[in-house]
C-alpha positions, -999 to +999 in steps of 0.1 A: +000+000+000+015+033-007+013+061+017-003+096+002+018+130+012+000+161+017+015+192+014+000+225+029+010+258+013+011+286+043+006+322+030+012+349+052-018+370+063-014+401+037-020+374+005-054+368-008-054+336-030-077+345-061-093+311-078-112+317-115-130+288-126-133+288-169-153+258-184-140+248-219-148+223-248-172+200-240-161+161-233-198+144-233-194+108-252-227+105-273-219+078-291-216+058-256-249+036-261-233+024-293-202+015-279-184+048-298-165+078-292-180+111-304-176+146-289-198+173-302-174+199-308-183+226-283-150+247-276-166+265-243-192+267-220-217+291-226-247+294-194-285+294-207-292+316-181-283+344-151-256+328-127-274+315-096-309+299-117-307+260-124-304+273-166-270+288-162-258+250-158-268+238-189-249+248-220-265+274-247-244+258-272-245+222-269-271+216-240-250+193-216-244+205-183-217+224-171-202+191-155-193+178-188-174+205-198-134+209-191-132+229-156-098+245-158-087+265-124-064+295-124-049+303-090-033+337-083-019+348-054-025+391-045-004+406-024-018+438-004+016+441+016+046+469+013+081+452+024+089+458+060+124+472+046+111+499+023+112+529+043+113+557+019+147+561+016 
């Protein structure tokens, strides 16, 4: 059995960690039932509807959900803080 390592990234308290979620091309196999592999083609997700309705999950341009759909994450890390150092001079 292998053992899993977890590793905790500390930031000090003047960074704010900043995620953006983007959905891109669809992955949905239709051709599933029949044994196949066939995407649709959808480059990104598009919401039906205003963020926060059960619509603005499914996809104006294809119709799956969002769930089917590439999630990428971008992380970015702000920092609100001046050096300790920098003192004018």
């Amino acid at each position: 059995m292998r053992k899993r390592q977890v590793v905790v990234r500390r930031t000090s308290s003047c960074e704010d960690q900043q995620r953006s979620v983007k959905y891109g091309e669809c992955q949905k196999n239709h051709a599933a039932n029949v044994g196949g592999y066939a995407v649709d083609g959808c480059r990104e997700f598009m919401a039906s509807g205003e963020e926060g309705t059960s619509v603005a999950l499914i996809c104006a341009a294809c119709g799956c959900h969002r769930n089917f759909h590439k999630r990428e994450v971008e992380n970015e890390v702000v920092s609100e803080c001046s050096s300790p150092h920098s003192n004018g001079t």
